[in-house]
C-alpha positions as CSV (number, residue, x, y, z in Angstrom):
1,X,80.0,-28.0,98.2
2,X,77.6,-26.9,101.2
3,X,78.4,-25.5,104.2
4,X,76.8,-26.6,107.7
5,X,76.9,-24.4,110.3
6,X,76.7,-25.9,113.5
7,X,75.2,-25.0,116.5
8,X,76.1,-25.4,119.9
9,X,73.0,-24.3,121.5
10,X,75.1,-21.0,123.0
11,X,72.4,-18.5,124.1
12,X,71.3,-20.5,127.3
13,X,72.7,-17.9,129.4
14,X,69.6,-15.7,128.2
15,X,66.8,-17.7,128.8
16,X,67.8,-18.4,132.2
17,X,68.1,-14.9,132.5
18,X,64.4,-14.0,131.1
19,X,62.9,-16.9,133.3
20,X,64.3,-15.0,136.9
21,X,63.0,-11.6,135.7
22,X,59.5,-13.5,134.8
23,X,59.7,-15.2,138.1
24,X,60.8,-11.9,139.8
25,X,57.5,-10.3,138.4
26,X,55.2,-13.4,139.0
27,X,56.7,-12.9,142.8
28,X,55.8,-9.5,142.7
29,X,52.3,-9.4,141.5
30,X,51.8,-12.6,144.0
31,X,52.5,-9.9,146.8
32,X,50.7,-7.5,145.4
33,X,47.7,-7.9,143.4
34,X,45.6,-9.1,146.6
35,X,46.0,-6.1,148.0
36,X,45.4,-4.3,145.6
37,X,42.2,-5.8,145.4
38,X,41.5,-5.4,148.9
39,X,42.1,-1.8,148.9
40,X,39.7,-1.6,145.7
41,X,37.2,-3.1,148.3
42,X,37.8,0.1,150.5
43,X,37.6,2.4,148.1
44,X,34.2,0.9,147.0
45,X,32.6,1.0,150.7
46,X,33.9,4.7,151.1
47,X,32.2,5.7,148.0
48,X,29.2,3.9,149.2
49,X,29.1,5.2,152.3
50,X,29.3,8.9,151.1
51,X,26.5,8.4,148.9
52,X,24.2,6.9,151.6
53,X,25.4,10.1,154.0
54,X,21.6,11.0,154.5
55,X,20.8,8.0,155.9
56,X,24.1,7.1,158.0
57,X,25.5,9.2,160.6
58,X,29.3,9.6,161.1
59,X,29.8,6.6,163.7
60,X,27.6,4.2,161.0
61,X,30.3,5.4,158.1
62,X,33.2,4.9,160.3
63,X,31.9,1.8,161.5
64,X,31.2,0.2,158.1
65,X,34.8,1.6,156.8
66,X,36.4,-0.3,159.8
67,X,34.9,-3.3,159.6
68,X,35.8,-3.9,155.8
69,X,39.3,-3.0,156.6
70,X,38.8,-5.4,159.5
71,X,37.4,-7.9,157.4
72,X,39.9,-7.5,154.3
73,X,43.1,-7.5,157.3
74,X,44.0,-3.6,156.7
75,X,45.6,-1.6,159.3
76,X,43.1,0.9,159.2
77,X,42.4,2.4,162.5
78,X,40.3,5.7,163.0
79,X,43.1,7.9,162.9
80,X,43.4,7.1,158.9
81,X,39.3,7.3,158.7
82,X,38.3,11.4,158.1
83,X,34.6,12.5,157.8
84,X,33.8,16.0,157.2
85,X,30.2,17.4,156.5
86,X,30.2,20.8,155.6
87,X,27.4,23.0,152.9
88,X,25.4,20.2,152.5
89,X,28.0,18.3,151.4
90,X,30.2,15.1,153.2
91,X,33.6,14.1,152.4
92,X,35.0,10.9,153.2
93,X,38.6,10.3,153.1
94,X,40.5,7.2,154.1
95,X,44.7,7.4,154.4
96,X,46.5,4.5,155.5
97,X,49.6,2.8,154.6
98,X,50.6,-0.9,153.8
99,X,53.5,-2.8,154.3
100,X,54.1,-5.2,151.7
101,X,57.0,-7.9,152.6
102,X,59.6,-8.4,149.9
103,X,62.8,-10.9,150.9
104,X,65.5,-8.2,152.5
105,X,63.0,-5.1,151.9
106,X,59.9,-3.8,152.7
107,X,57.7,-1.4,150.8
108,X,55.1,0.7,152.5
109,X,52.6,1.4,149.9
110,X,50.5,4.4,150.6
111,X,46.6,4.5,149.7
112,X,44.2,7.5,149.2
113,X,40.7,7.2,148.9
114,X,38.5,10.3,149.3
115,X,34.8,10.2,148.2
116,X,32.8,13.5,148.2
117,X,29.3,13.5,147.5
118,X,25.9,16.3,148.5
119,X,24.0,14.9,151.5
120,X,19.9,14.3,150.8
């Protein structure tokens, strides 16, 4: 004679459980991934603008900085913006901080971006 197990379909417990902590994630990459992206933008300009340091002066490299953070809604002011020539040689380096907006907390993520390139 054969034995049936039967099931109950016990276990739901779990994939409720795995569908908050993929919809925690998908919350959290909603949040974050733009900026991300945005801050990828900056970093891109900054390099640019240290390469084309022969050409641009110091208030044309803060300028362009500014108005991609301006344009990509960064709170980037010219206190974060640091240009330094020195030895033939220019450094650009962009420190700011940004707030990202979580239910109950918010995290200040911090970005760096420093380009450093010789000046033709």
């Amino acid at each position: 004679m054969r034995l049936r197990r039967r099931e109950k379909g016990e276990g739901q417990m779990g994939c409720i459980f795995g569908l908050i902590v993929l919809a925690f994630g998908v919350f959290i990459a909603w949040r974050m991934i733009p900026i991300k992206v945005k801050a990828a933008e900056v970093r891109q300009v900054v390099v640019d603008e240290a390469k084309s340091a022969g050409t641009h002066n110091d208030k044309v490299i803060m300028g362009n900085i500014l108005n991609k953070a301006r344009e990509d809604n960064l709170p980037i002011t010219e206190d974060n913006v640091k240009i330094r020539r020195a030895n033939s040689e220019i450094t650009v380096e962009v420190d700011y901080v940004v707030p990202v907006e979580f239910p109950g907390y918010t995290y200040q993520w911090h970005f760096n971006h420093t380009a450093t390139n010789p000046i033709f």
